[in-house]
N, C-alpha and C positions, 0 to 999 in steps of 0.2 A: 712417790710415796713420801709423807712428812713425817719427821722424825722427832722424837720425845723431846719438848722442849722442857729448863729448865726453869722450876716454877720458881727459886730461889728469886729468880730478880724482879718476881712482883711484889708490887705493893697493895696487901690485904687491907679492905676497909668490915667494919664491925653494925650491923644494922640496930636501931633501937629497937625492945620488942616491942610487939605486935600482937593481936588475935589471932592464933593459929588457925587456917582456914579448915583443918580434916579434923581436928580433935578439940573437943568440946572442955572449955574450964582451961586451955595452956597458949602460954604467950610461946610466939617464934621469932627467931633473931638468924640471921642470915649473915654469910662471909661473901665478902663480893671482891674481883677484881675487874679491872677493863681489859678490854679484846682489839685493841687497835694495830696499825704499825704492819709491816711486811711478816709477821711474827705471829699473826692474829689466828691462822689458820693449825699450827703447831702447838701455842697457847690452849687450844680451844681443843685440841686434840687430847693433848695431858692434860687439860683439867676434867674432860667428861669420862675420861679412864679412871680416875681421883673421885668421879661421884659430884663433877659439877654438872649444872645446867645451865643454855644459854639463854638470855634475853635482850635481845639488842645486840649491843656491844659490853655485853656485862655478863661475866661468869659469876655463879652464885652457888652455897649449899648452904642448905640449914647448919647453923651455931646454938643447938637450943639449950638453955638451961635445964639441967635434970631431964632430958628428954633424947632418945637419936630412934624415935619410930619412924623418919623418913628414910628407907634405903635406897639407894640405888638399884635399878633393875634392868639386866638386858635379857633379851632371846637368845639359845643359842641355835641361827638358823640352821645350820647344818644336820642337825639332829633333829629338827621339829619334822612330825608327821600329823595332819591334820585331822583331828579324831570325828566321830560323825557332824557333832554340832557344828565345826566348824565347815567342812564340808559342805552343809547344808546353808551356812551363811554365804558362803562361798557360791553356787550355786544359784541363790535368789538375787546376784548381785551381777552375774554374768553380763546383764543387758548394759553395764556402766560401762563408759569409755576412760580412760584413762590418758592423762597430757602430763608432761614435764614443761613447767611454766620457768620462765626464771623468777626472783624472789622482788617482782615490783605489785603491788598492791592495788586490786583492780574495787568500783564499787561492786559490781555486781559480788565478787567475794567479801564483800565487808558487810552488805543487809542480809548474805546467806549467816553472815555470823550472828549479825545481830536476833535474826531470829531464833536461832541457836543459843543465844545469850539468855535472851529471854524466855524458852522454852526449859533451859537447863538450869541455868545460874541466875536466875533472875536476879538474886541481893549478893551474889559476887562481887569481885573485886573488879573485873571487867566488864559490868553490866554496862555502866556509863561511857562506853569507847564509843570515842566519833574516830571519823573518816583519818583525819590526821594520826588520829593515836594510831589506829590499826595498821595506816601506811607505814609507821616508825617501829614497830613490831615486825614487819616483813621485810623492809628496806635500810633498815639501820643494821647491817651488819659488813665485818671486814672479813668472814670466811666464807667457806665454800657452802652454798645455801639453794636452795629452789622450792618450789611449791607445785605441788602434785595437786589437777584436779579430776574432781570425777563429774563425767556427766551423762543424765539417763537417756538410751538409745530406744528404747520402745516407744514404737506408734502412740501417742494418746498427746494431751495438752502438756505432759512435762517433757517433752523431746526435748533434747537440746539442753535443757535446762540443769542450770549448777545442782549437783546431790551431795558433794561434801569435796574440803580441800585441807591439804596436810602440809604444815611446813618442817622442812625436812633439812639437817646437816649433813654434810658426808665426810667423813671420819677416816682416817687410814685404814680403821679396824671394823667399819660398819656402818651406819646408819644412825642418826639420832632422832625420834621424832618429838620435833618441838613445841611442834603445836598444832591440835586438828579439832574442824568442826562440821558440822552435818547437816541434813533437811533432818529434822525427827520427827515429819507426817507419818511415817509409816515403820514403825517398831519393829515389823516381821523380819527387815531388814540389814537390823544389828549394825547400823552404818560405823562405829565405832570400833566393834571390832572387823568388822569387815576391812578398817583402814590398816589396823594391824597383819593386818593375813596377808594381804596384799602388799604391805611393806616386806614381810616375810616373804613374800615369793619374791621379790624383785631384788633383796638382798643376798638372796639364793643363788638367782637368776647370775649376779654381779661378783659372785664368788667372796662375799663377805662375811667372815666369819659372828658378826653380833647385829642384832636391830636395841636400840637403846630404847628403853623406853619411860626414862624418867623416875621419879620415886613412887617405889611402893610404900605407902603407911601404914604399918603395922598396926591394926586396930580400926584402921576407919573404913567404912562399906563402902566411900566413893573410890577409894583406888582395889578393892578386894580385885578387878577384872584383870587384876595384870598377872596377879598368879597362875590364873588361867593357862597361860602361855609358856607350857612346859617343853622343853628344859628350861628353864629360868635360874638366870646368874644373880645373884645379890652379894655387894661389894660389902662384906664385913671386917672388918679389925685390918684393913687397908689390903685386902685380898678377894678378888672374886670367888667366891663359890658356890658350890649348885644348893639350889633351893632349898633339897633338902638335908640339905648338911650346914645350913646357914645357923640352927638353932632356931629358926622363926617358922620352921614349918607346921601346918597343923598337926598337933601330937595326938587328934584321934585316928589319924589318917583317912578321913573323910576329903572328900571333893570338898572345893569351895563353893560357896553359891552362888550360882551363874545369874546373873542381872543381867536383859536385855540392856541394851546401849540406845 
């Protein structure tokens, strides 16, 4: 097990701002440090407990001006029970296989993204990724890293064939999921959150206490799907706590609204 490194002896760099990609009208600015060195693995451990995220070999959190609607958000597996909807995702998805890849960067997973790109994010920020960038997003890193994929097992023309792949940390305390994408021919599916449920079972499965699952926005409908995921932790005033004692939870006490993935 890695032990809390301290953050004290990096050196923080300040991003210019930018066009916030989840919220309309506001610039974002981002803290970043590097992930190298025999150290990279520990680094990376205390900074995603702190509310960073990986990219490459670069830790990052939003710095925004007059803004902190991105939070950090984990699962807590231990306590998660799968309510019908998920069940029922769970279920329509039985026929996938599942592999633990190590983190090298294959085509056949780069045109599954690309279609995914373009299906999803078409004027995003990684619509334009070639082959090279994708591999530097999977391969460029100094910690403990792999890529999970899924592929459909039923009789018909897509046997075999790539359904979605998830790139994944592993954390002293859980699970990070850094990055995932899908086929989204078939919506009934829920390939998205389908990756989720399944990282939950397998961090269950590994006796890990949290699945990471990046920042929640407060305000924006592309991440509303993370709340979903209750119990859910969100890192406020440099302390994890439960969702709904964060102050961010819905105060009509209504459900969120559930968007197919």
């Amino acid at each position: 097990m890695t032990r809390p490194f301290p953050t004290k002896n990096l050196r923080f760099y300040l991003t210019a701002p930018s066009p916030c990609p989840y919220l309309a009208d506001r610039k974002e600015r981002k803290v970043f440090t590097g992930l190298e060195g025999p150290d990279a693995t520990s680094v990376n451990d205390s900074l995603t407990h702190a509310g960073f995220r990986r990219s490459q070999n670069i830790a990052y959190r939003p710095a925004c001006d007059l803004c902190d609607a991105c939070v950090s958000a984990r699962v807590v597996v231990g306590k998660f029970e799968p309510h019908r909807r998920w069940r029922k995702i769970l279920g329509r998805n039985e026929d996938l296989a599942r592999s633990l890849r190590p983190a090298d960067a294959t085509e056949e997973q780069f045109w599954l993204l690309r279609r995914y790109l373009l299906s999803r994010h078409g004027e995003g920020g990684m619509s334009d990724m070639t082959l090279l960038d994708y591999a530097a997003m999977v391969e460029e890193t100094a910690v403990k890293t792999h890529i999970v994929e899924y592929r459909y097992t039923a009789p018909g023309a897509d046997e075999g064939e790539l359904a979605a792949c998830a790139l994944i940390d592993v954390l002293r305390d859980g699970m990070s999921l850094v990055y995932s994408f899908f086929d989204t021919r078939d919506a009934r599916r829920s390939l998205g959150s389908y990756i989720i449920l399944d990282h939950i079972r397998q961090a269950q499965a590994a006796g890990f206490p949290h699945l990471y699952l990046g920042y929640w926005v407060n305000g924006s409908e592309k991440m509303d799907y993370k709340a979903q995921f209750q119990p859910l932790e969100l890192l406020r005033g440099g302390a994890w706590r439960a969702f709904e004692d964060s102050g961010l939870a819905d105060p009509t006490g209504e459900d969120f609204y559930v968007q197919e993935d």
